[in-house]
C-alpha positions as CSV (number, residue, x, y, z in Angstrom):
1,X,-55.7,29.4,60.1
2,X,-53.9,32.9,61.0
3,X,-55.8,35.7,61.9
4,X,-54.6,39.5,62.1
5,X,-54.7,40.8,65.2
6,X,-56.2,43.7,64.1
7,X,-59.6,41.7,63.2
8,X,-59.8,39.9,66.7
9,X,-60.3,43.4,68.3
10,X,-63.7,43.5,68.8
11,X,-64.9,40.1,69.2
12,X,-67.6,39.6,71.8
13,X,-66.2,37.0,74.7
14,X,-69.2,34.8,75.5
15,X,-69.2,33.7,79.6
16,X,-71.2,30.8,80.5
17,X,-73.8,32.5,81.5
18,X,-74.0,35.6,79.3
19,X,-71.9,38.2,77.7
20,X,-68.3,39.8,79.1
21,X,-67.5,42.3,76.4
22,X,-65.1,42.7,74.1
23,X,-61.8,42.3,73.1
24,X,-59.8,45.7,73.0
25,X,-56.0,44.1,72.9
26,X,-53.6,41.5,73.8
27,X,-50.9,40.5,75.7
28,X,-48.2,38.3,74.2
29,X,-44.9,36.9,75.4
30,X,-42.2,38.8,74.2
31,X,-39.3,35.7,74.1
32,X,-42.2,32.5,73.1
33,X,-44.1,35.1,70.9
34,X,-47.2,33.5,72.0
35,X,-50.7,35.4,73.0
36,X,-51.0,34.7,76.7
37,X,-54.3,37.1,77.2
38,X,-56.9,38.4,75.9
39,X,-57.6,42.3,77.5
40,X,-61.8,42.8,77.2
41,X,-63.6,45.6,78.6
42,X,-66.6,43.9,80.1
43,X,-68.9,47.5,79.2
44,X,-71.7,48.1,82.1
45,X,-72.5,45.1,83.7
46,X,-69.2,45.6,85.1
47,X,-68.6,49.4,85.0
48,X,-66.4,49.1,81.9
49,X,-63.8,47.3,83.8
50,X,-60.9,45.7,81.9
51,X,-59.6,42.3,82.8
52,X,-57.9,39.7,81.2
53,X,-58.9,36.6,80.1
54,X,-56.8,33.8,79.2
55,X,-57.0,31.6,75.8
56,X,-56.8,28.5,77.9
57,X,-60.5,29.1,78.5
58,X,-61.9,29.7,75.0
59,X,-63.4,26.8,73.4
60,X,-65.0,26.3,69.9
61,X,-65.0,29.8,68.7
62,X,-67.5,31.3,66.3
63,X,-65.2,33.3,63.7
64,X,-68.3,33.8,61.5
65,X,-70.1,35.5,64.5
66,X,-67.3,36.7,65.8
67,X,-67.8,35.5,69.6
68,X,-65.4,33.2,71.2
69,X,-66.9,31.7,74.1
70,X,-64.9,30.8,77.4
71,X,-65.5,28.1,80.1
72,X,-66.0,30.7,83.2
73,X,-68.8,32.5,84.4
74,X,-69.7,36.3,85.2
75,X,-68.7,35.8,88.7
76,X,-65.6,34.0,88.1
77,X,-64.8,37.5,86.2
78,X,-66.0,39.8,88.8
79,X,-64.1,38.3,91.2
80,X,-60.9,37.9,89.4
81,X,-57.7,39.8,90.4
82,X,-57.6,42.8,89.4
83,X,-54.5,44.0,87.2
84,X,-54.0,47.5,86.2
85,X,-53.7,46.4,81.9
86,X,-52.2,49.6,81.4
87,X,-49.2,47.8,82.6
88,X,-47.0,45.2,81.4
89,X,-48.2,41.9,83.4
90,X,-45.6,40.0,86.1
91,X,-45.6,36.0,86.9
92,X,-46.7,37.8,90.2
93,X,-49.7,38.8,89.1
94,X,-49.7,35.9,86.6
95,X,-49.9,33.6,89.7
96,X,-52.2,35.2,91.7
97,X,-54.6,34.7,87.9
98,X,-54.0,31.1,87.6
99,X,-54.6,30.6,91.3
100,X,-57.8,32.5,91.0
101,X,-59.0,30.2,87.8
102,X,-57.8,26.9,89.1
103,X,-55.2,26.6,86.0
104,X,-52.0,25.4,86.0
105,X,-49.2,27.1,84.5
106,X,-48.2,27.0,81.1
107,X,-44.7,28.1,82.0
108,X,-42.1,25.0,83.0
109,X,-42.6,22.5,79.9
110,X,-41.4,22.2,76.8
111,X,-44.5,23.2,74.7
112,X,-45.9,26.5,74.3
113,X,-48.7,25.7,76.7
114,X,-46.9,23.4,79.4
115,X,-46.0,20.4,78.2
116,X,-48.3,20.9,74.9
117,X,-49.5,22.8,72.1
118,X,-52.6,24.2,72.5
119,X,-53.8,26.3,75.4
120,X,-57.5,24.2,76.4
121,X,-55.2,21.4,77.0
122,X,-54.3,23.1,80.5
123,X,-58.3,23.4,81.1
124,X,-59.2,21.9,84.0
125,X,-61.3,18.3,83.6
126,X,-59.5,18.2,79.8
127,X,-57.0,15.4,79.3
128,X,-56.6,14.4,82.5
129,X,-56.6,17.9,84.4
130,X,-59.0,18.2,87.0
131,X,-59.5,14.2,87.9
132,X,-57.8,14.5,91.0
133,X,-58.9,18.1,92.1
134,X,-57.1,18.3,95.6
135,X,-54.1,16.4,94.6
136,X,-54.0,18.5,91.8
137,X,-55.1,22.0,94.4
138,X,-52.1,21.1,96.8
139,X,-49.2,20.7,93.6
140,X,-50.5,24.3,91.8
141,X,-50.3,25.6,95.2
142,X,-46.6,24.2,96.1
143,X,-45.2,25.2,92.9
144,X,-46.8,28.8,93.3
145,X,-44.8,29.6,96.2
146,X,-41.6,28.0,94.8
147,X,-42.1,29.9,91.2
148,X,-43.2,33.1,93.7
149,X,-39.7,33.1,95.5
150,X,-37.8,32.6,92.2
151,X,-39.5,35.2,89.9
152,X,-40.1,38.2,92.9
153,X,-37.9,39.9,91.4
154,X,-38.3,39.5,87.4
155,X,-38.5,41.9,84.9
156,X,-42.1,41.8,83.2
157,X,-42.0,39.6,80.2
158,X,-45.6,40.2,78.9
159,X,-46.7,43.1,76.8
160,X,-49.5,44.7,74.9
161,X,-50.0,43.6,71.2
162,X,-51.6,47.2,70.5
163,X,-48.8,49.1,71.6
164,X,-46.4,47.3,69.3
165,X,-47.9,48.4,66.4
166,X,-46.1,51.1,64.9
167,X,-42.7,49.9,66.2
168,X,-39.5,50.8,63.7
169,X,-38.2,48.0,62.4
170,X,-34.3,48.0,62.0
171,X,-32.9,45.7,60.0
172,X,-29.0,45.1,59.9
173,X,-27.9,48.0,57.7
174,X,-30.8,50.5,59.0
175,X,-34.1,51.4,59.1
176,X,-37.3,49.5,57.3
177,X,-40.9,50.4,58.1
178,X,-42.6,49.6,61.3
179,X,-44.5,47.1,62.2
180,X,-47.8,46.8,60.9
181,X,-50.2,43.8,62.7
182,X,-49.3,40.4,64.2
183,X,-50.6,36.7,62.8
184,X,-52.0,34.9,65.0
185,X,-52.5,31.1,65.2
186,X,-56.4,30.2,65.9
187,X,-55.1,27.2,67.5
188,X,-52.2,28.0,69.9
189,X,-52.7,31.8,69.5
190,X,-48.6,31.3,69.0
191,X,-48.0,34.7,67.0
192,X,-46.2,33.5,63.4
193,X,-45.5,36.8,61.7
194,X,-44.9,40.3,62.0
195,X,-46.7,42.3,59.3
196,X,-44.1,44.7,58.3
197,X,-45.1,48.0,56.3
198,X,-42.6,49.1,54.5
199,X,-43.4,51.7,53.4
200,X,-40.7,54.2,55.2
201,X,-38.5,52.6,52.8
202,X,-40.6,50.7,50.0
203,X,-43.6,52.7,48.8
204,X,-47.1,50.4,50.2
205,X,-45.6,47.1,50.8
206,X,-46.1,45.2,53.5
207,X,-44.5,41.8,53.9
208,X,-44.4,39.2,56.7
209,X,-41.3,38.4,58.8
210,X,-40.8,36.0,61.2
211,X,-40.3,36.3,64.8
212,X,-37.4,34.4,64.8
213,X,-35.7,36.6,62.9
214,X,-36.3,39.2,65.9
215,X,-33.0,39.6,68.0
216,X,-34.3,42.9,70.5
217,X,-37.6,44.5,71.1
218,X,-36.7,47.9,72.8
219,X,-40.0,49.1,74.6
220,X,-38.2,52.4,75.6
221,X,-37.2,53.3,72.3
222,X,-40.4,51.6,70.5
223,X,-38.1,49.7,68.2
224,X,-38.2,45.8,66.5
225,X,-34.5,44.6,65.6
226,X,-34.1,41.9,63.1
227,X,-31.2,39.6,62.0
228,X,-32.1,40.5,58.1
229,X,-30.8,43.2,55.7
230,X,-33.3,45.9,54.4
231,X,-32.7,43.7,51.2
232,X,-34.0,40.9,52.0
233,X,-36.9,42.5,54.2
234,X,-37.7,44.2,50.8
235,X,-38.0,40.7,48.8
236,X,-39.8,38.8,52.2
237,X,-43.4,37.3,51.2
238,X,-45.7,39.9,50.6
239,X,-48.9,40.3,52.6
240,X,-52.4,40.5,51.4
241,X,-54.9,40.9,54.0
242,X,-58.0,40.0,51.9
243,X,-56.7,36.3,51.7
244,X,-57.2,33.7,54.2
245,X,-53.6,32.3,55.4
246,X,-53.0,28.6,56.5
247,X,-50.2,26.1,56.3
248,X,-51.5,24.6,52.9
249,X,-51.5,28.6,51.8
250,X,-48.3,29.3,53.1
251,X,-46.1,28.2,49.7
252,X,-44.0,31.5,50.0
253,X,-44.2,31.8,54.2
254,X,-41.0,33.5,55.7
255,X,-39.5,30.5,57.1
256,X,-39.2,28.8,53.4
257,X,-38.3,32.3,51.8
258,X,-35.2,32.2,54.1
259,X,-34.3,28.2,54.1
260,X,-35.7,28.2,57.6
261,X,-38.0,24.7,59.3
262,X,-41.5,25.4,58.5
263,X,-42.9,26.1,62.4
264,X,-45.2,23.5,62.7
265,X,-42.4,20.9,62.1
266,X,-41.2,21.0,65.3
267,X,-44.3,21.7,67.4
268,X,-45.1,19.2,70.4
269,X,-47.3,16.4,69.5
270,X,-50.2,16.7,71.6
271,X,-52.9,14.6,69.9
272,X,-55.7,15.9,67.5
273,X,-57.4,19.2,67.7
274,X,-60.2,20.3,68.8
């Protein structure tokens, strides 16, 4: 199932042992287009503060009640690093996350989660994380200081979803709307489309694009670029938010209105999901 990004603002994040807060915005990967955190404001049982929280620990969410619980406590939280999200997020501070959770890194393999598909699969004690905890202590620790001396120096490559929205969209032969929400993927919180609002262009119509079709995000200028004509953005699928999306729903998605693979075709195999 997709899910606008939009609607996941303001689900409740469940702890172990009681609630975090809410979630206010995410942060996505601006060359996998994947969601790598959730940013909740934990409210007063920690004076409002905002930290991030990672889908790797979310497990059987409730999308009727809106909660999706994780597999940390409180103190885990209170504890945690703390990054300024008012700020794009560095594989510096990334590092110092995962060290602080006990995860390994998703970056490195050829899925969008390490060597898979879905984030839990990086979870600690799940599919054969966690069996060997010091073995396992000592290699996240060795390839944090090797990954630390290669990326010192990086650019930051994760943003937030919120401030996205609005973005112009230039297509090939000029200006077409701006964008409107993100899909999301319940599942590997992989972002699918761009919900593009024409409507600069093409009076109330908004249509989804795919983020392959995105050549250049300019942050400075608050700009999407896309390899497609304003045509042909015009004519993509249109988008209805009062019905539910999913691959059997998906008869008119972006990558069959353009001749493209359907994503899921060449996703990792990872086994069933949850």
């Amino acid at each position: 199932m997709l899910r606008s990004m939009k609607d996941l603002q303001g689900y409740a994040i469940g702890a172990i042992d009681g609630s975090l807060g809410q979630v206010k915005d995410f942060y996505f990967d601006d060359r996998a287009w994947v969601i790598r955190y959730l940013v909740v404001e934990t409210g007063s049982w920690l004076a409002s503060r905002k930290v991030l929280i990672s889908p790797i620990s979310i497990h059987e969410p409730s999308w009727d009640a809106r909660v999706l619980p994780v597999a940390i406590t409180r103190e885990q939280v209170r504890n945690s690093p703390d990054i300024d999200t008012a700020l794009p997020v560095s594989r510096q501070h990334e590092l110092q996350y995962f060290g602080h959770y006990g995860y390994p890194t998703y970056w490195g393999g050829s899925g969008l989660w390490g060597m898979g598909l879905y984030p839990y699969g990086l979870l600690p004690g799940y599919a054969g994380y966690g069996a060997d905890t010091s073995a396992r202590e000592q290699a996240l620790a060795a390839a944090d200081d090797r990954q630390q001396a290669r990326d010192r120096d990086d650019d930051p490559h994760l943003r937030s979803c919120q401030a996205v929205i609005g973005y112009r969209l230039h297509a090939t032969d000029g200006e077409i709307g701006h964008v409107e929400s993100l899909l999301v993927d319940e599942d590997t919180w992989a972002i699918r489309y761009v919900v593009v609002n024409t409507s600069n262009w093409w009076l109330g119509h908004q249509v989804l694009v795919a983020p392959q079709h995105v050549t250049a995000l300019d942050w400075a200028g608050e700009s999407v670029t896309v390899d497609l004509g304003r045509e042909a953005v015009r004519s993509a699928p249109a988008y209805d938010s009062t019905r539910a999306l999913n691959r059997e729903g998906e008869p008119a998605a972006p990558h069959r209105h353009d001749e493209r693979t359907d994503y899921w075709v060449n996703d990792p195999a990872e086994g069933p999901k949850r």
